[in-house]
Biopython code that builds the backbone (N, CA, C, O; Angstrom):
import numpy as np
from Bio.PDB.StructureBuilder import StructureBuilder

atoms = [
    (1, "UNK", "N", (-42.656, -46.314, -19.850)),
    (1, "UNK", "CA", (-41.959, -46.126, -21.103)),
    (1, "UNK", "C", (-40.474, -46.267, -20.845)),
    (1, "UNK", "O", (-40.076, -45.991, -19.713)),
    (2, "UNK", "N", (-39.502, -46.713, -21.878)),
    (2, "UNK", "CA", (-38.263, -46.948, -21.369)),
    (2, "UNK", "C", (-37.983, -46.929, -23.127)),
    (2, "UNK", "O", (-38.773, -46.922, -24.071)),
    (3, "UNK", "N", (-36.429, -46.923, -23.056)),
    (3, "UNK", "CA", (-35.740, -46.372, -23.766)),
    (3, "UNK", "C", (-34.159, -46.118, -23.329)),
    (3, "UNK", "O", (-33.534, -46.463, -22.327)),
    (4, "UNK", "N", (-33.779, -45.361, -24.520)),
    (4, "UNK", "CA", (-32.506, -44.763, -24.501)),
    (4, "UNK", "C", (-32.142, -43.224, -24.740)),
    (4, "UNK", "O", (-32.756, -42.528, -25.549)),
    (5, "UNK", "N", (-30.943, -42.704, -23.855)),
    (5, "UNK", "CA", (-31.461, -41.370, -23.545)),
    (5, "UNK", "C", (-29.863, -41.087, -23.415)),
    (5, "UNK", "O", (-29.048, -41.734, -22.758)),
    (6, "UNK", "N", (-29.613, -39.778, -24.339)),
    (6, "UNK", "CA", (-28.001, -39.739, -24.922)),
    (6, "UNK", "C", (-27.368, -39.175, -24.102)),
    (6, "UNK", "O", (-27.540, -37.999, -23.781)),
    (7, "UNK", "N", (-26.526, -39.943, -23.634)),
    (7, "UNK", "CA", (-25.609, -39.064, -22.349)),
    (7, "UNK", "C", (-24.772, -37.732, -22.911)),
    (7, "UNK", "O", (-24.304, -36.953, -22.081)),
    (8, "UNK", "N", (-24.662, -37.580, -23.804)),
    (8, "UNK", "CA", (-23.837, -36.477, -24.309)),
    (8, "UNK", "C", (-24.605, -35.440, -23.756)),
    (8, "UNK", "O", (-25.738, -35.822, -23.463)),
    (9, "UNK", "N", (-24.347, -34.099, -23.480)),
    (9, "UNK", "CA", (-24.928, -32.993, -22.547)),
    (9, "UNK", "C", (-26.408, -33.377, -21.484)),
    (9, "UNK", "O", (-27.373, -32.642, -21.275)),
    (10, "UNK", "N", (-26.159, -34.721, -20.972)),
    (10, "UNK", "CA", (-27.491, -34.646, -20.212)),
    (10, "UNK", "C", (-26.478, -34.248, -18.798)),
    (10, "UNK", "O", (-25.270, -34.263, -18.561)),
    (11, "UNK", "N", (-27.821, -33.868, -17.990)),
    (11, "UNK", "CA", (-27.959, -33.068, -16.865)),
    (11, "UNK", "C", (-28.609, -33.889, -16.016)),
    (11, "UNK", "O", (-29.825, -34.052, -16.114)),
    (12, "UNK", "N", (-27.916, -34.460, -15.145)),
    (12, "UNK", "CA", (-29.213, -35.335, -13.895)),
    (12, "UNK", "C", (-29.097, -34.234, -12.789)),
    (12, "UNK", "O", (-28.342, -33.368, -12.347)),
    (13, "UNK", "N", (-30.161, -34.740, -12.645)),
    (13, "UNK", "CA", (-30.705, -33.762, -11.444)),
    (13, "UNK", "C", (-31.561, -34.585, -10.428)),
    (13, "UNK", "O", (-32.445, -35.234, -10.986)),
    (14, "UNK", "N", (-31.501, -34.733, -8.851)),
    (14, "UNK", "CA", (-31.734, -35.344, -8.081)),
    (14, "UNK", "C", (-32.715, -34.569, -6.806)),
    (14, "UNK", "O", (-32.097, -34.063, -5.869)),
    (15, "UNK", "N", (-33.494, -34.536, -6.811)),
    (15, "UNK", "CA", (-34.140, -34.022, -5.876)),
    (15, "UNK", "C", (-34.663, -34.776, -4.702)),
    (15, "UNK", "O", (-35.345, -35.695, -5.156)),
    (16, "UNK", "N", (-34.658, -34.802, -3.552)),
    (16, "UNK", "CA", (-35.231, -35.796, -2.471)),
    (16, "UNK", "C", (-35.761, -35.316, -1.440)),
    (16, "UNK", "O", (-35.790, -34.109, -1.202)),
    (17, "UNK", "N", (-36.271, -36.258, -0.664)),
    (17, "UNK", "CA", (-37.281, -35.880, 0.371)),
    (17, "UNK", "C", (-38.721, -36.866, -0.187)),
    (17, "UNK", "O", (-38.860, -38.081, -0.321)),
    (18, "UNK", "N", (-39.848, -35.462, -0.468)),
    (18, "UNK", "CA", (-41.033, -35.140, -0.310)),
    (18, "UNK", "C", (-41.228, -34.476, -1.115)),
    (18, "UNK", "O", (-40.861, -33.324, -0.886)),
    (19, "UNK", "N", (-41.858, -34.711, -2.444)),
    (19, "UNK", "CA", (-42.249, -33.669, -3.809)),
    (19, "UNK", "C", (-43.718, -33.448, -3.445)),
    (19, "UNK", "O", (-44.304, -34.523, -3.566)),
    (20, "UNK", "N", (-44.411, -32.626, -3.109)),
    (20, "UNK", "CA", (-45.292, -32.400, -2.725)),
    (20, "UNK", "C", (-45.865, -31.095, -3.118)),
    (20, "UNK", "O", (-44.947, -30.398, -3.550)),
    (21, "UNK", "N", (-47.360, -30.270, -3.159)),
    (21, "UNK", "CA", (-47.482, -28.812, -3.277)),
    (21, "UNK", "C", (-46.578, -27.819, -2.372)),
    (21, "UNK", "O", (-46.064, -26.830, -2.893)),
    (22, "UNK", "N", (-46.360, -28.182, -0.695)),
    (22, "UNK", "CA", (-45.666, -27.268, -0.213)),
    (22, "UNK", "C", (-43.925, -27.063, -1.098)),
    (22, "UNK", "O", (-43.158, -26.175, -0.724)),
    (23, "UNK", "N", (-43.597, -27.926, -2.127)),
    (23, "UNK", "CA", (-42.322, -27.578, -2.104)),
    (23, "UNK", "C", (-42.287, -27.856, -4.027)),
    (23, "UNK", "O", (-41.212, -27.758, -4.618)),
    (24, "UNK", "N", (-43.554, -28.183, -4.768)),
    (24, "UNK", "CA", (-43.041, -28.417, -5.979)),
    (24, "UNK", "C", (-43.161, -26.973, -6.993)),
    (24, "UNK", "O", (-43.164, -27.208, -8.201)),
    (25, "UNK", "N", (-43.247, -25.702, -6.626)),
    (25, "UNK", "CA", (-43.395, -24.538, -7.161)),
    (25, "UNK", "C", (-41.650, -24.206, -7.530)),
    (25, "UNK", "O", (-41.164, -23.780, -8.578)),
    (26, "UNK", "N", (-41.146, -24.487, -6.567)),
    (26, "UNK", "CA", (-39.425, -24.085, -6.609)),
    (26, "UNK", "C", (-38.749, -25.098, -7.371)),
    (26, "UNK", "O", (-37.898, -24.708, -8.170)),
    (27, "UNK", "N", (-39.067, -26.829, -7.225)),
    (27, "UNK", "CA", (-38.788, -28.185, -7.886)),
    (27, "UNK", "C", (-39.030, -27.553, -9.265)),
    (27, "UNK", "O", (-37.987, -27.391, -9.899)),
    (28, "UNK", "N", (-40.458, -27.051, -10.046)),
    (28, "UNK", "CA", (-40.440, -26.594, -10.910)),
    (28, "UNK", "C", (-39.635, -25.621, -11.795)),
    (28, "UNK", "O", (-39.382, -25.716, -12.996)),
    (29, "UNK", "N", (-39.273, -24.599, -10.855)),
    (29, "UNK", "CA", (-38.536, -23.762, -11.760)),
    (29, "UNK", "C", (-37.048, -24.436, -11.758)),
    (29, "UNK", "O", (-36.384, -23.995, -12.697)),
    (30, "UNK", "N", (-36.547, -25.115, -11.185)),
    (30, "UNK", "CA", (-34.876, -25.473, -10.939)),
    (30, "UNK", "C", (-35.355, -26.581, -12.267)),
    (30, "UNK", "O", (-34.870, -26.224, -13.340)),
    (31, "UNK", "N", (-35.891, -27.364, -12.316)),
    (31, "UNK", "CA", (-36.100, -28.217, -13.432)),
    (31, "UNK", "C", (-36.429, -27.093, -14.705)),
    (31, "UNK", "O", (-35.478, -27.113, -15.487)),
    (32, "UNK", "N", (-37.180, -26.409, -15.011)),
    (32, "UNK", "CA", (-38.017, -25.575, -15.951)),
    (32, "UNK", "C", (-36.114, -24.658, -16.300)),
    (32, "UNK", "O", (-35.559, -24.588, -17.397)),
    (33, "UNK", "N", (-35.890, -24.430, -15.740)),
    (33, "UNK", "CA", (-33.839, -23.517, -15.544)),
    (33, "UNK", "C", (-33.374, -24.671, -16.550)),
    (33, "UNK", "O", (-33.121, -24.595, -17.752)),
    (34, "UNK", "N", (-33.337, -25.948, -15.530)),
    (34, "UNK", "CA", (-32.116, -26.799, -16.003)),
    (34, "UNK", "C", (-32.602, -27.021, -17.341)),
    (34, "UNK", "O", (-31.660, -26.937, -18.130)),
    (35, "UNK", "N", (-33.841, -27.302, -17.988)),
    (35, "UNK", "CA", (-33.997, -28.112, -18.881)),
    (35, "UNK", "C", (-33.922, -27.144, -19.918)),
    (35, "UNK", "O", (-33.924, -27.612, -21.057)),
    (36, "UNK", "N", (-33.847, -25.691, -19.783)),
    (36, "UNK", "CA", (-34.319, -25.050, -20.767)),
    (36, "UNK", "C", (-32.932, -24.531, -20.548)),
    (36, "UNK", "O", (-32.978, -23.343, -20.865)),
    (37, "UNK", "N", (-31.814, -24.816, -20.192)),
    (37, "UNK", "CA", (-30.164, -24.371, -20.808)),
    (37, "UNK", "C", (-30.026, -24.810, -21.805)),
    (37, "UNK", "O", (-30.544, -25.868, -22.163)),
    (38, "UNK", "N", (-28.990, -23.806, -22.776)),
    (38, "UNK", "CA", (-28.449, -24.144, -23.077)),
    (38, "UNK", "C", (-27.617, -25.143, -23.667)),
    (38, "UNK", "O", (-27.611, -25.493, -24.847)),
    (39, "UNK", "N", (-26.797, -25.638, -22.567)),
    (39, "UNK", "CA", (-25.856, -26.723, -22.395)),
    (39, "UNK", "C", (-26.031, -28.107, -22.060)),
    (39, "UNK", "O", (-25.200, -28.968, -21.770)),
    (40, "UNK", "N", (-27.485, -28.153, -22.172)),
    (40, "UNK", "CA", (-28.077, -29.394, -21.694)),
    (40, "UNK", "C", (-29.076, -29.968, -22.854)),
    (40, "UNK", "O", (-30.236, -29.692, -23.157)),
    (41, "UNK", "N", (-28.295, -30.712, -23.270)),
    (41, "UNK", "CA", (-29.592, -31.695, -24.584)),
    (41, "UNK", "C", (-30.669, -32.960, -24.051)),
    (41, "UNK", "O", (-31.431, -33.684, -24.692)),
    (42, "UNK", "N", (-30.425, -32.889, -22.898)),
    (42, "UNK", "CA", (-31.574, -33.927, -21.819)),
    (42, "UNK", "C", (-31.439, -33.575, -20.452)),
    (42, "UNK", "O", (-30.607, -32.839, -19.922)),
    (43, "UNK", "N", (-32.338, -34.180, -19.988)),
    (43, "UNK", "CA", (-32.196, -34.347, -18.701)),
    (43, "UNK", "C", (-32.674, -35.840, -18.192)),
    (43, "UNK", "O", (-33.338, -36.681, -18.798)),
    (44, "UNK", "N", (-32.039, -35.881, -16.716)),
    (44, "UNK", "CA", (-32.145, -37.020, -16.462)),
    (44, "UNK", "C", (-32.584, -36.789, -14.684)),
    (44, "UNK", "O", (-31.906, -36.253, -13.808)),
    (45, "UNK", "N", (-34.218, -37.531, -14.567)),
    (45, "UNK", "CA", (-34.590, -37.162, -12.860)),
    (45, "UNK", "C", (-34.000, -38.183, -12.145)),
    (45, "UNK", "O", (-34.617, -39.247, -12.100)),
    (46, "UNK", "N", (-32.835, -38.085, -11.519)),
    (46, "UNK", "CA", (-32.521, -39.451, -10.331)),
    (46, "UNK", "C", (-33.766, -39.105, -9.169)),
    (46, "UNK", "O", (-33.934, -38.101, -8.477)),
    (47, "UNK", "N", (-34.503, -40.300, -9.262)),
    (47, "UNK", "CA", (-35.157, -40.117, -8.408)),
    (47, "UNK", "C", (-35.354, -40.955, -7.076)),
    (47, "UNK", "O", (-36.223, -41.141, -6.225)),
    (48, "UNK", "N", (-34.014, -41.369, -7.382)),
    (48, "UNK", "CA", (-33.807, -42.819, -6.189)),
    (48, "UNK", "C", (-33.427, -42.217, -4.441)),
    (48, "UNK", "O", (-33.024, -42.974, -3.558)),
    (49, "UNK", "N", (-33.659, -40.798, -4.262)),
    (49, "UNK", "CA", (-33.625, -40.184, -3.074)),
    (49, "UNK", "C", (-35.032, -39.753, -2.854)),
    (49, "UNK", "O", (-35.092, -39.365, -1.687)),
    (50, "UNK", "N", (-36.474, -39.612, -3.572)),
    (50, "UNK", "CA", (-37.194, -39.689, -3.344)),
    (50, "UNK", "C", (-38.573, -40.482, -2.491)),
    (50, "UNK", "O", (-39.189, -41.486, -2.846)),
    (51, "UNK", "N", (-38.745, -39.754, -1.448)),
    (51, "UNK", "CA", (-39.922, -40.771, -0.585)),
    (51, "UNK", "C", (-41.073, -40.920, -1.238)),
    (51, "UNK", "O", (-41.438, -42.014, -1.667)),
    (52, "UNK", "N", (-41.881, -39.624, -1.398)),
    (52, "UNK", "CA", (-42.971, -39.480, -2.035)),
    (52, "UNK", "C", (-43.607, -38.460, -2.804)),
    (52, "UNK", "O", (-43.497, -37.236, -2.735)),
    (53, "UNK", "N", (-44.139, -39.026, -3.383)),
    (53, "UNK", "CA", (-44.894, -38.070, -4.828)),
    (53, "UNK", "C", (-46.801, -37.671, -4.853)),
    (53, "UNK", "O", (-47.603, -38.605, -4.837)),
    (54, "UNK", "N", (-47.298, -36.155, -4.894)),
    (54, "UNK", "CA", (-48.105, -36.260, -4.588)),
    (54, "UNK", "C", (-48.788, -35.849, -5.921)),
    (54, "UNK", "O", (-48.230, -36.131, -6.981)),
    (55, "UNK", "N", (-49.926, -35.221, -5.904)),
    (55, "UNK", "CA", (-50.183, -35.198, -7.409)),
    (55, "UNK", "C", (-49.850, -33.244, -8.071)),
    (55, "UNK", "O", (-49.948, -32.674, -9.158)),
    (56, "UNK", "N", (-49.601, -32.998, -7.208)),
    (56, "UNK", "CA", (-48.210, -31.568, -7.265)),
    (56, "UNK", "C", (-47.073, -31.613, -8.038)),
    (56, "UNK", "O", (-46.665, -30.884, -8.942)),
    (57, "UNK", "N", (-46.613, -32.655, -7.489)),
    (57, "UNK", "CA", (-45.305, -33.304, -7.484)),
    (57, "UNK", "C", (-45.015, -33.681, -9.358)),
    (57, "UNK", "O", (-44.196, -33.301, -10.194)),
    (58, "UNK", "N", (-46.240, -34.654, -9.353)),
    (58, "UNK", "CA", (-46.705, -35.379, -10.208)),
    (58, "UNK", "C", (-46.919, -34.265, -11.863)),
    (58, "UNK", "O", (-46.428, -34.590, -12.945)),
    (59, "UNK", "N", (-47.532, -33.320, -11.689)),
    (59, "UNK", "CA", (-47.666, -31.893, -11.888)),
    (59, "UNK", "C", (-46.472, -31.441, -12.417)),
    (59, "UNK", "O", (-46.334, -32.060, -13.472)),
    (60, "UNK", "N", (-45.961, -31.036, -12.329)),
    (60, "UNK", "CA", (-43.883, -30.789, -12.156)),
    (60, "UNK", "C", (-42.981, -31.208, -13.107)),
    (60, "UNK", "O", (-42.211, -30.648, -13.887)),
    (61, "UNK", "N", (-43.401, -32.799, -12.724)),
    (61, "UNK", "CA", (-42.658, -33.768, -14.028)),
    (61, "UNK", "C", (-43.207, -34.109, -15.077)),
    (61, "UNK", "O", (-42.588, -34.802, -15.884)),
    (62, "UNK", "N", (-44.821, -33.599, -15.372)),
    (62, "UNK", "CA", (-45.008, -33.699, -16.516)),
    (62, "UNK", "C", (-45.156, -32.509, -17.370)),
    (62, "UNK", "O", (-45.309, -32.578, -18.589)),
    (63, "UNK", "N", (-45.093, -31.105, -16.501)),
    (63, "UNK", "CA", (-44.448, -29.791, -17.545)),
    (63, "UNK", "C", (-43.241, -29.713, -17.470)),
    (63, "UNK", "O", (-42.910, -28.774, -18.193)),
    (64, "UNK", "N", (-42.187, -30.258, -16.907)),
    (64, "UNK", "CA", (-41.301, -30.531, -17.403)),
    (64, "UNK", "C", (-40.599, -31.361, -18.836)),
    (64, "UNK", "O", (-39.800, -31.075, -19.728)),
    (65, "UNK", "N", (-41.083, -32.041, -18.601)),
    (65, "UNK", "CA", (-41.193, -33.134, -20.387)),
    (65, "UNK", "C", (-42.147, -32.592, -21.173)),
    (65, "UNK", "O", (-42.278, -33.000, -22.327)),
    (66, "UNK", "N", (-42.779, -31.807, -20.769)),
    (66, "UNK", "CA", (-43.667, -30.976, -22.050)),
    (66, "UNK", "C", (-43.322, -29.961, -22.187)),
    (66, "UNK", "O", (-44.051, -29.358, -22.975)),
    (67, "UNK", "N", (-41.805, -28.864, -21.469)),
    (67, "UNK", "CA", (-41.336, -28.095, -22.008)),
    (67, "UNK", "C", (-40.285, -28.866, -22.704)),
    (67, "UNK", "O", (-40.180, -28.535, -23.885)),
    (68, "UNK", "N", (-39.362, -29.927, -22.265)),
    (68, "UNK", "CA", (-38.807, -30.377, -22.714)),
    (68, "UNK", "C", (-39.144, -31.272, -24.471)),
    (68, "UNK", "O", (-38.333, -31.085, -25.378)),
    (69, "UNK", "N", (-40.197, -32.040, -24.663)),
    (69, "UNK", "CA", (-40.566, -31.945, -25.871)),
    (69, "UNK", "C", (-40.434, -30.012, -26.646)),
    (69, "UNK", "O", (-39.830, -29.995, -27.718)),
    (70, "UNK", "N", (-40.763, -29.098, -26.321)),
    (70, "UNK", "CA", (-40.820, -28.265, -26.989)),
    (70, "UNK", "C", (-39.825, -27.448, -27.276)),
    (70, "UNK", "O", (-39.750, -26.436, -27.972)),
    (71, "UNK", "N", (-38.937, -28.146, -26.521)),
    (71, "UNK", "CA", (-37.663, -27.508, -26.574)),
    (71, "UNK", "C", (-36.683, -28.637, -27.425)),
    (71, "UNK", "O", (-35.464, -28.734, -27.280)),
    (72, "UNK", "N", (-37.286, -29.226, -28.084)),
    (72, "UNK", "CA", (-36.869, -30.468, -29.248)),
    (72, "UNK", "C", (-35.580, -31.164, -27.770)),
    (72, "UNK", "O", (-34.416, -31.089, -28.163)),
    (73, "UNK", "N", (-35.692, -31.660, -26.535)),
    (73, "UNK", "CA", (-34.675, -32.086, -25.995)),
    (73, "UNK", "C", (-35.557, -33.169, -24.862)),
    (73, "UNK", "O", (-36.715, -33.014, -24.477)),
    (74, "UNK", "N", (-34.486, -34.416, -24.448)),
    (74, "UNK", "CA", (-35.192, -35.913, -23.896)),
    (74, "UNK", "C", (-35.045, -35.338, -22.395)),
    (74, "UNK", "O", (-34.134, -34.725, -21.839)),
    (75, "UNK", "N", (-36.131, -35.723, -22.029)),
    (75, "UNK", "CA", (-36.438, -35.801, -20.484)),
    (75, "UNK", "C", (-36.426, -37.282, -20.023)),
    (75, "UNK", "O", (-37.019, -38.038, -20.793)),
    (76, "UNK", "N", (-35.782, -37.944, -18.742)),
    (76, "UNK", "CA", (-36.426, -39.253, -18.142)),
    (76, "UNK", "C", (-35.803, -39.374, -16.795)),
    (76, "UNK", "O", (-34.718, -38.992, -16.359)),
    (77, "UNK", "N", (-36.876, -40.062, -16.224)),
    (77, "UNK", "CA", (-36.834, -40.843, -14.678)),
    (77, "UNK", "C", (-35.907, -42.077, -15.085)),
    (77, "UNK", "O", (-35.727, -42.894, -15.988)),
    (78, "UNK", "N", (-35.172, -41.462, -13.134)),
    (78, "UNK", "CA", (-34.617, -43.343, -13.190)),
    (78, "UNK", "C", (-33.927, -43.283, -11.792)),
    (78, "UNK", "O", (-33.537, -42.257, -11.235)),
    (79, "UNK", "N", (-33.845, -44.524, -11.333)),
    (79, "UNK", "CA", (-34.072, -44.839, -10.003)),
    (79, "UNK", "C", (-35.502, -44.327, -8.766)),
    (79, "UNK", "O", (-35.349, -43.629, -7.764)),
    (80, "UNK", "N", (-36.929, -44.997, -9.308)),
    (80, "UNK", "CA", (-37.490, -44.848, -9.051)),
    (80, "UNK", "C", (-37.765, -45.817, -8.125)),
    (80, "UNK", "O", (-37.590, -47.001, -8.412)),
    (81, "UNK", "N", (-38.183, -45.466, -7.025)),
    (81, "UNK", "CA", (-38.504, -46.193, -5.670)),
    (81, "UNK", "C", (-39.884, -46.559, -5.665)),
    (81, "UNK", "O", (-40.775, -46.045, -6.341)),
    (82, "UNK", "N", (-40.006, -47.725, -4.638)),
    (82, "UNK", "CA", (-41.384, -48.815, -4.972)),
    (82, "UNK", "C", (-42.646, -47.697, -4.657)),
    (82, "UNK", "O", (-43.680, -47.607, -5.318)),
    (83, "UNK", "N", (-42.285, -46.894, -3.497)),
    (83, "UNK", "CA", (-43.824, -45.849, -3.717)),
    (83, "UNK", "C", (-44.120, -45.313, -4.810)),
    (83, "UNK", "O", (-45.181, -45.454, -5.418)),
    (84, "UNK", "N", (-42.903, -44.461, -5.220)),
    (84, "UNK", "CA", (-42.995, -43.479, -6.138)),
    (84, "UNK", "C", (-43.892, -44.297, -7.612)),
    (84, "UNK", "O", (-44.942, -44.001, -8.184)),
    (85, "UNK", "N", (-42.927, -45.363, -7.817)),
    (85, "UNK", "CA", (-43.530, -45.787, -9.360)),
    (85, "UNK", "C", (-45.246, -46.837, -9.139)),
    (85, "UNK", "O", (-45.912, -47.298, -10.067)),
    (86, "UNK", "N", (-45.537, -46.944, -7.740)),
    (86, "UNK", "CA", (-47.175, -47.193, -7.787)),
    (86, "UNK", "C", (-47.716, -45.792, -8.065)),
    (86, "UNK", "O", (-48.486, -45.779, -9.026)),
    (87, "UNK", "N", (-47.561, -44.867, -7.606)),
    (87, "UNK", "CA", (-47.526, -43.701, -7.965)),
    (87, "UNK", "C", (-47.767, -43.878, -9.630)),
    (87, "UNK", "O", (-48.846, -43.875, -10.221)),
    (88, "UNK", "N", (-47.178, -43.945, -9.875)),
    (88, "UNK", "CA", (-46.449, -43.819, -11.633)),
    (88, "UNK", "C", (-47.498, -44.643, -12.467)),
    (88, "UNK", "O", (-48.194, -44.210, -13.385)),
    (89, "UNK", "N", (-47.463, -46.135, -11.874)),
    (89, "UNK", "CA", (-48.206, -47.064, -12.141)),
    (89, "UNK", "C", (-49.569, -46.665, -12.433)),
    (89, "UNK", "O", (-50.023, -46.634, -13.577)),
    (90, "UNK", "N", (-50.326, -46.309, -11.212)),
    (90, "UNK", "CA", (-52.003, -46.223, -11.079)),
    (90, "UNK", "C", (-51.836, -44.809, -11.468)),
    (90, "UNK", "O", (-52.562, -44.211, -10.675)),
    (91, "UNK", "N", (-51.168, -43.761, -12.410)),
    (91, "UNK", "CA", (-51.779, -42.908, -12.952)),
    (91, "UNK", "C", (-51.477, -42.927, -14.550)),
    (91, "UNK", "O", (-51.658, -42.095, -15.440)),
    (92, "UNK", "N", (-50.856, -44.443, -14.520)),
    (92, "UNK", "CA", (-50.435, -44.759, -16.058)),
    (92, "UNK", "C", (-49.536, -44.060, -16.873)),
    (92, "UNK", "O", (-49.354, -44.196, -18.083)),
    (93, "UNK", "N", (-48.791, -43.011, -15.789)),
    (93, "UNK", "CA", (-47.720, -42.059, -16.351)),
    (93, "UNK", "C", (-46.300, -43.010, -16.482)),
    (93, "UNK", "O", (-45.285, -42.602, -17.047)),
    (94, "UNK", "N", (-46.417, -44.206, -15.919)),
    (94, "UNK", "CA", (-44.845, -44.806, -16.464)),
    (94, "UNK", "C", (-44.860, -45.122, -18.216)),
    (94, "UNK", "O", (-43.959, -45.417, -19.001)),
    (95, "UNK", "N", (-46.101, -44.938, -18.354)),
    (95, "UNK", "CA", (-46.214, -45.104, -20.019)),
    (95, "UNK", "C", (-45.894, -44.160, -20.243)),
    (95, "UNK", "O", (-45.390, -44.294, -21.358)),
    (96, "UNK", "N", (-45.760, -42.677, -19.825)),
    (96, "UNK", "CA", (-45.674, -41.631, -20.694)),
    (96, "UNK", "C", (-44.351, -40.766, -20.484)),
    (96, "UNK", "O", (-44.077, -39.737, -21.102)),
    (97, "UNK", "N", (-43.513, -41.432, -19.408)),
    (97, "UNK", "CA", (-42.397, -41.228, -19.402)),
    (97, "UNK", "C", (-41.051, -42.205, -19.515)),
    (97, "UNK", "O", (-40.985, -43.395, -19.208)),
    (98, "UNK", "N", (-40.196, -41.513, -19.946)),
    (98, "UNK", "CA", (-38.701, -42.512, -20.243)),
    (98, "UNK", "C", (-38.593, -42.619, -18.954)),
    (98, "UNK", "O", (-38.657, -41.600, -18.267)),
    (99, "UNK", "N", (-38.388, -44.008, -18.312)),
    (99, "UNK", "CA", (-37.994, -44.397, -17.273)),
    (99, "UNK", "C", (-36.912, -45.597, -17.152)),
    (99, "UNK", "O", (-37.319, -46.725, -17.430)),
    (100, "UNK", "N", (-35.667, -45.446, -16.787)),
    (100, "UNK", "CA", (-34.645, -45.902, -16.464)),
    (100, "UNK", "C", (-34.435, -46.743, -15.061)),
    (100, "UNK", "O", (-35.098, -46.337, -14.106)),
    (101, "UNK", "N", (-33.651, -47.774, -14.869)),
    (101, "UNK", "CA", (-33.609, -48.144, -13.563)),
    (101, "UNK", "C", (-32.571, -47.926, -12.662)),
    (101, "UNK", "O", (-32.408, -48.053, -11.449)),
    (102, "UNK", "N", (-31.914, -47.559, -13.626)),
    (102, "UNK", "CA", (-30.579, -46.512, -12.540)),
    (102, "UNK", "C", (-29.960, -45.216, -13.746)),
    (102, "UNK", "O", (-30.546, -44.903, -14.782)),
    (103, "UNK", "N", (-28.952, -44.764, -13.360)),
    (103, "UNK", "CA", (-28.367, -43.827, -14.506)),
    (103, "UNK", "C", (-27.810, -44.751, -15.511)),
    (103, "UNK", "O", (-27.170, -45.799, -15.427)),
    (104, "UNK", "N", (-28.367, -43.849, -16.741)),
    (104, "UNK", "CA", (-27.919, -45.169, -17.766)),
    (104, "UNK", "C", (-26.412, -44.782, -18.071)),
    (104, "UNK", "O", (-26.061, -43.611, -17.932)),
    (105, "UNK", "N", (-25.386, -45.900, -18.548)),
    (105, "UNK", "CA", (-24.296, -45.273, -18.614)),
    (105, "UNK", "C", (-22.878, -45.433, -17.417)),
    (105, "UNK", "O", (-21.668, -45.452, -17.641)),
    (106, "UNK", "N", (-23.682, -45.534, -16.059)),
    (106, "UNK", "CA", (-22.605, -45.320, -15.187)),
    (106, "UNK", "C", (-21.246, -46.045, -15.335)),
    (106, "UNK", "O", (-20.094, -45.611, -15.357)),
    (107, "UNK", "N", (-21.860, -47.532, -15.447)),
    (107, "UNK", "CA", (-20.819, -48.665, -15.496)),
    (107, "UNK", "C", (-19.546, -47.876, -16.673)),
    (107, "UNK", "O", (-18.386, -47.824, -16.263)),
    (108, "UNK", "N", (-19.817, -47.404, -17.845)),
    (108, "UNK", "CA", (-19.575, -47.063, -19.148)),
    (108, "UNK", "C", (-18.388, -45.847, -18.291)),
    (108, "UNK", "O", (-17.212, -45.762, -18.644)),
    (109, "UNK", "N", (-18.873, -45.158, -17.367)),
    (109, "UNK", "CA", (-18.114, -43.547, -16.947)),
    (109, "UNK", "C", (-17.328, -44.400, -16.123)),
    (109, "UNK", "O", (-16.408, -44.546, -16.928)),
    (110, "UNK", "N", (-17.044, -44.954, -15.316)),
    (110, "UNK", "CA", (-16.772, -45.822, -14.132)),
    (110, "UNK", "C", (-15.006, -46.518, -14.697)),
    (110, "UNK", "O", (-13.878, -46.540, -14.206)),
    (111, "UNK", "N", (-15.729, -47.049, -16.110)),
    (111, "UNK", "CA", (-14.266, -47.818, -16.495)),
    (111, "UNK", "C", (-13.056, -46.878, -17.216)),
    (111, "UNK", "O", (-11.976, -47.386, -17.515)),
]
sb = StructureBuilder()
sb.init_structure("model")
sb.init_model(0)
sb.init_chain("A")
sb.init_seg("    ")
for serial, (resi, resn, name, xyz) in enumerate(atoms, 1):
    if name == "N":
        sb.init_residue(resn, " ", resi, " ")
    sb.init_atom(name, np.array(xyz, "f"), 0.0, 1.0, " ", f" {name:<3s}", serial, name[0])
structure = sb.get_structure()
């Protein structure tokens, strides 16, 4: 899924390594925090420091965008790496998330 996603109060957030069960309980709540401020009308996952995604992981980012739908505010991926989005691919979740190919916008902050 792809789209457009309003930079005005978004929040990227970058997590890397290894999203996995040993470590996506804590990934959860720092996302489940960020998304549910306040001061933040989206969020945005850079996920271009990411190795791999397991189905934990996988887990994570989609109650995240389903608190985020309920919290009337846009969730999306971007800079997703060739594992991660076969990942994405063969569980047909790139359909069900906003996915970006880098931060949208940068060029725009830059000048």
């Amino acid at each position: 899924m792809q789209g457009s996603l309003a930079r005005a109060q978004m929040k990227v957030f970058q997590p890397s390594g290894h999203i996995n069960a040993e470590n996506a309980a804590v990934l959860k709540q720092q996302l489940a925090e960020t998304v549910s401020s306040l001061e933040n009308a989206s969020l945005l996952v850079d996920m271009s420091q990411v190795d791999s995604l397991d189905s934990e992981g996988l887990m994570v980012l989609i109650s995240t965008m389903t608190l985020a739908q309920r919290l009337n505010k846009q969730f999306g991926l971007c800079g997703i790496s060739p594992s991660v989005r076969i990942v994405l691919e063969l569980t047909q979740l790139d359909r069900v998330f906003q996915i970006f190919e880098s931060l949208p916008g940068v060029d725009a902050l830059a000048a």
